[in-house]
N, C-alpha and C positions, 0 to 999 in steps of 0.2 A: 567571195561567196558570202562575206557576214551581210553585204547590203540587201542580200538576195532574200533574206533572213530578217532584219532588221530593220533595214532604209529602203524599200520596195521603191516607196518615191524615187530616187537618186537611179534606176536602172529602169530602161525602157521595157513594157511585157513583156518582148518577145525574148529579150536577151533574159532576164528574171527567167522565162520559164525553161529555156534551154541550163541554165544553171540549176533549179529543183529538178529537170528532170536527168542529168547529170548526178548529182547527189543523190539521186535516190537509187538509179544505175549501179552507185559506189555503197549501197548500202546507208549511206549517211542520214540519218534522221532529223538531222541540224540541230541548233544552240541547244544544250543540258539547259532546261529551264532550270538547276539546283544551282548551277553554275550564274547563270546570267542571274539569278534573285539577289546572290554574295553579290555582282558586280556593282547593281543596280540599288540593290538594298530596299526593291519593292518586289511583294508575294503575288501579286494581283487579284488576293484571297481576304474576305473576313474572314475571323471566327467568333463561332454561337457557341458562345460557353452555356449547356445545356445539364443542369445538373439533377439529369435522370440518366434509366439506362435509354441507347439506342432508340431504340425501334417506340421509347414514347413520343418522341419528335413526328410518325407516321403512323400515333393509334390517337393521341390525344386531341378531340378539335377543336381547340384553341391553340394547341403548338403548332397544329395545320398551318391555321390560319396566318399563325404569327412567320411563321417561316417562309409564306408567299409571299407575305408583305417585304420580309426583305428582302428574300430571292429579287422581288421586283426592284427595289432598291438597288442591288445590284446589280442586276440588270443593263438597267438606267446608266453605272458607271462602267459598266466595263469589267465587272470583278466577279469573280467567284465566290463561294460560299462553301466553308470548313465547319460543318461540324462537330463540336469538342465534345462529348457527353461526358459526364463525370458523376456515376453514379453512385447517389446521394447517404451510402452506405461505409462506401473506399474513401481513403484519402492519398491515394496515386495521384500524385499532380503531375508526371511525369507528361501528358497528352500537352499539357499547357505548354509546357517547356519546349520541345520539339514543334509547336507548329507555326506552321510559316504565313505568317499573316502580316496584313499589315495593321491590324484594329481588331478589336475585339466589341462582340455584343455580347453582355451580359443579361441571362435574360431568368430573372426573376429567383437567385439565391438568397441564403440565409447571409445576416452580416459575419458569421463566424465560418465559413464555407473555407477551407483551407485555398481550393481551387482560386474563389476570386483573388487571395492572398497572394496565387502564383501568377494573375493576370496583371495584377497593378505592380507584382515586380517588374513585368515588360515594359520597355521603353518605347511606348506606342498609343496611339489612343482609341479609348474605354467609351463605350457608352452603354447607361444601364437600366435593364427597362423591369417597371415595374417595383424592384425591393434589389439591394437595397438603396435609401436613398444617403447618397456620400457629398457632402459638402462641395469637394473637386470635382466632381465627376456630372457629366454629362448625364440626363433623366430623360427619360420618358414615360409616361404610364399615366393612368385617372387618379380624381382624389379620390379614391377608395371611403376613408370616412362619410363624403358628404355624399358619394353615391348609395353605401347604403342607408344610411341616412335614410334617402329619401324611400327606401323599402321601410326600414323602423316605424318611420311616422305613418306611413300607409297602413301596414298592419294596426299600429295603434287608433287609426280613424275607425277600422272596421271592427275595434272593442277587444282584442289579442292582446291577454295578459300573460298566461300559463302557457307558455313555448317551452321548445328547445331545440340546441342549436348544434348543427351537424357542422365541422370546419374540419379543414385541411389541416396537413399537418403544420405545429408551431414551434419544429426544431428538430435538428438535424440527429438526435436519438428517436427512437420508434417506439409509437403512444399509442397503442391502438384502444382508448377507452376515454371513459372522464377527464376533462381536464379542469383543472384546478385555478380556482380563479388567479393564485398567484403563478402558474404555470403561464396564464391568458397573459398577463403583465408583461412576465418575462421570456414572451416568445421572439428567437430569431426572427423568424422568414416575418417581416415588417407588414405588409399588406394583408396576412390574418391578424397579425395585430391590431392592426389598422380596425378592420371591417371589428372583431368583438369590441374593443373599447367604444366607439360610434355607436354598436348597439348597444352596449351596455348601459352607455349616458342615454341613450335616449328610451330605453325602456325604463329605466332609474327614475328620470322626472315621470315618468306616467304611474310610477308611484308602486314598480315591481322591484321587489329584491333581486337585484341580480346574481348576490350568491346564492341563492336558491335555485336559479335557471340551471338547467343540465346542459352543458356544453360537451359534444362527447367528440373527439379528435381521431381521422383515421390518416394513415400514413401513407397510404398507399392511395392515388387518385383517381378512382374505376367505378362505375356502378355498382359495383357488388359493394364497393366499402361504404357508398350509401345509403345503400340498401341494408348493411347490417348496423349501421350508424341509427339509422332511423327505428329499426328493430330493439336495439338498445335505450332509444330514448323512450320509444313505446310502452316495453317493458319498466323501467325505473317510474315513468306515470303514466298509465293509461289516458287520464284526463285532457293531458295537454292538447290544445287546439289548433297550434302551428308550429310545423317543424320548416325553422329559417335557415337554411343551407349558405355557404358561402362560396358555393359552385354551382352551376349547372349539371358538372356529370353527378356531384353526391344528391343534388335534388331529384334527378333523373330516379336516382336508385331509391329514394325513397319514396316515390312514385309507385314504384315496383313492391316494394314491400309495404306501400297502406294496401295495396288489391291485393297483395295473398291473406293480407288479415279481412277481409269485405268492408275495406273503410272507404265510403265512398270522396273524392277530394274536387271540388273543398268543402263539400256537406260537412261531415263529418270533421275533416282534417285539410289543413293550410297548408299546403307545402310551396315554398318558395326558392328561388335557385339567385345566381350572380353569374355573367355571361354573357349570353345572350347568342348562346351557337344556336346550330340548326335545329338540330334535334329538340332543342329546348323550345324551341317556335315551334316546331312540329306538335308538339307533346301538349302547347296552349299554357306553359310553365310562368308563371308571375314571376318576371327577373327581373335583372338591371341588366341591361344593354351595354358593352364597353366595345371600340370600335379595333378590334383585335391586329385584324389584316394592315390597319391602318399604325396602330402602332407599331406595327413590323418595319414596313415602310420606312415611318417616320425615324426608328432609330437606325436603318441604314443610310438616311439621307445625312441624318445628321452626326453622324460617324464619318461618311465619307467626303464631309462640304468642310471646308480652311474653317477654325474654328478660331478665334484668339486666345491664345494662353492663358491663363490663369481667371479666364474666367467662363466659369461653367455654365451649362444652356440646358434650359429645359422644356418639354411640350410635354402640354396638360392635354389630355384628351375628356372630351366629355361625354357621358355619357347619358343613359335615357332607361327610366324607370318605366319597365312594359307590365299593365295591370294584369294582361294574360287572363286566365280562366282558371288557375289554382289557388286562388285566396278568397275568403268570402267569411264576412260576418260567423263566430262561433257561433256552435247552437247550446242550447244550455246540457247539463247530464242528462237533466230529465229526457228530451229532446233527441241525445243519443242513444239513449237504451228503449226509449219507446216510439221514434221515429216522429217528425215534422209533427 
């Protein structure tokens, strides 16, 4: 019965199917996959170590994205797909412990995340996309500084001195306000580090104090926190002429709340995102393009392809600064309060 099961090749159709249909007469289900995984010591599973809760992996569209890309990945091999969420509150690593994989994708934690702690206990291989970036370990993701980068300097050509900057969260405790320039230094999650220090040097040489720029950080990653990020920068200076987001959804939301104040954008006000989802094109959003779906992809090929040992592999993805229809030359005060 096990070839009937197992080694399909080695028995002729007809006898193969007299056999499952025998078994299944007897009730018989065939092989415990829990059983045959101990014999075999393969899960035919990755896991996405996802450190939110659930259901952001199917509201967020760039975890979309990133999750078709491997699905397809896996696809491609033959394997399943485990998602692990670990939300970013708890530190229950117990999900890490118990799942049955054979690799793990890490997909965009803090380096202090207890979770990835309980992932590189496993004796199995890691690939990690986006943050953080580990010495050992398998990479994938953009170079975040010279991508925004090239937003920094574009606002700077179009005369944007007096910003401020709406970012994700920069650690694994909950900041929902200003963040502090030495707060900006010493954040985990690597890729908002990444994107402020970049702009920081480079609004810096254009001769702007960057401790004086308002950085205000929300935790939570949804239009509304945007939206009230933006609200917040609004209020501490009315003046400011461009709010630089380090997302697409916190651009979105501030989008949303320059129209309930009647700020028209970019007349009035510059809002700019990082991304490059749909909505964000929909919307006409001046962002940075990063190739999402593709990065998915890329770190399940490269998870599941013979790697050589001790030496770690990376893919850079590149990306593409869209000028969009939300940024445009400041207009002076006078200008804003008495119109063109």
């Amino acid at each position: 019965m096990s070839n009937a099961y197992n080694r399909p090749d080695q028995l002729s159709p007809e006898l193969r199917k007299r056999v499952l249909d025998t078994a299944r007469r007897l009730g018989y289900p065939g092989p415990d996959p829990v059983a045959r995984s101990l014999r075999t010591r393969k899960a035919g599973a990755v896991g996405l170590l996802l450190t939110e809760n659930l259901s952001y992996a199917f509201r967020d569209p760039g975890a979309i994205s990133f999750l078709e890309g491997l699905s397809l990945a896996c696809e491609d091999a033959g394997h399943g797909l485990l998602l692990i969420p670990a939300s970013p509150e708890r530190e229950d690593v117990a999900s890490v412990h118990r799942a049955g994989v054979d690799g793990f994708v890490v997909y965009s934690v803090p380096e202090d995340d207890p979770h990835l702690a309980a992932v590189l206990e496993r004796p199995v291989p890691v690939v990690v996309c986006d943050q953080p970036r580990l010495d050992n370990l398998d990479w994938v993701g953009p170079d975040d500084a010279r991508a925004i980068k090239s937003m920094a300097d574009h606002l700077i050509k179009l005369g944007h001195r007096r910003i401020g900057v709406s970012c994700m969260r920069l650690a694994r405790g909950r900041n929902d306000g200003l963040a502090s320039v030495q707060r900006q230094a010493n954040a985990s999650f690597h890729v908002q580090k990444s994107r402020l220090t970049a702009l920081a040097e480079s609004f810096s040489e254009a001769g702007v104090d960057w401790t004086k720029v308002p950085v205000v950080e929300r935790f939570d990653h949804t239009a509304a926190s945007g939206a009230s990020a933006a609200r917040q920068l609004l209020d501490l200076d009315p003046d400011i002429t461009a709010i630089v987001c380090t997302s697409d959804i916190l651009a979105l939301g501030a989008l949303n709340e320059a129209r309930s104040r009647g700020l028209r954008v970019p007349e009035d006000l510059t809002v700019t995102g990082f991304d490059g989802i749909a909505d964000a094109e929909r919307a006409g959003l001046t962002t940075v393009r990063q190739p999402v779906l593709e990065k998915g992809r890329a770190a399940g090929r490269l998870l599941l392809e013979t790697s050589e040992p001790g030496r770690p592999r990376e893919v850079v993805l590149e990306t593409q600064l869209i000028t969009g229809t939300t940024a445009a030359p400041p207009r002076s005060r006078e200008e804003r309060w008495f119109g063109p």
